[in-house]
C-alpha positions in Angstrom: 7.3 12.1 -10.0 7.4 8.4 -9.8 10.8 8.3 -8.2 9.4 10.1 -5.8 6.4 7.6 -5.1 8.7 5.2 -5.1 10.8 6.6 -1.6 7.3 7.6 -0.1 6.5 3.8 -1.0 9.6 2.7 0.7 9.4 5.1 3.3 6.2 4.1 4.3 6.7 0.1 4.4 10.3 0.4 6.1 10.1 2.7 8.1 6.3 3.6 9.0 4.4 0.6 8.9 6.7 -0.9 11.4 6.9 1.5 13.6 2.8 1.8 13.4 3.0 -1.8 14.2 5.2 -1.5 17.4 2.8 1.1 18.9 -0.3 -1.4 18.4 0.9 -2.9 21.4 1.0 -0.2 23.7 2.9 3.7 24.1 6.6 3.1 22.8 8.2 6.7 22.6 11.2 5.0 20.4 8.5 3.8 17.8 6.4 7.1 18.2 10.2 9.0 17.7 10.4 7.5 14.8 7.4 7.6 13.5 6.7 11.3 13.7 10.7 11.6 12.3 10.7 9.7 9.6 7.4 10.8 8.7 9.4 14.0 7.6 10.9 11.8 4.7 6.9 11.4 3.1 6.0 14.9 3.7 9.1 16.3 1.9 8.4 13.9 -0.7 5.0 14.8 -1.2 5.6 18.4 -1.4 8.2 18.3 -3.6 6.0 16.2 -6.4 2.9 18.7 -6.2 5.3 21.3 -7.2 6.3 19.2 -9.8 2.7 18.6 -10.5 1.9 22.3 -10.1 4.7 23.5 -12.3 3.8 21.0 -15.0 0.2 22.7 -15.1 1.6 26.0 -15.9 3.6 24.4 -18.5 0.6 23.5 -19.6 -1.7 26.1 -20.0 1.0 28.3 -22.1 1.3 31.1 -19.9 4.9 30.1 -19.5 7.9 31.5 -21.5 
């Protein structure tokens, strides 16, 4: 789980936040490209931990085997 906060971290200040910061100054579609693209890195990311998270619960309450 924290390996994977760690490339949504990195994800987000390398790729992300400079690419937010390009399209303060106006429409770039190279910045917005990128943007919604890379954005798929976070959202894989993401996913993949809460079913880490989710399959840690069941471990939890016992009903596993």
């Amino acid at each position: 789980g924290l390996s994977l906060i760690g490339v949504i971290w990195v994800s987000t200040f390398a790729l992300q936040v400079p690419a937010h910061r390009r399209l303060t100054n106006g429409f770039d579609s190279t910045a917005h490209r990128r943007l919604v693209t890379s954005n798929w890195i976070r959202t894989i990311a993401w996913t993949v931990r809460a079913a880490g998270v989710v399959y840690m619960l069941f471990l939890q309450t016992g009903t596993a085997r």
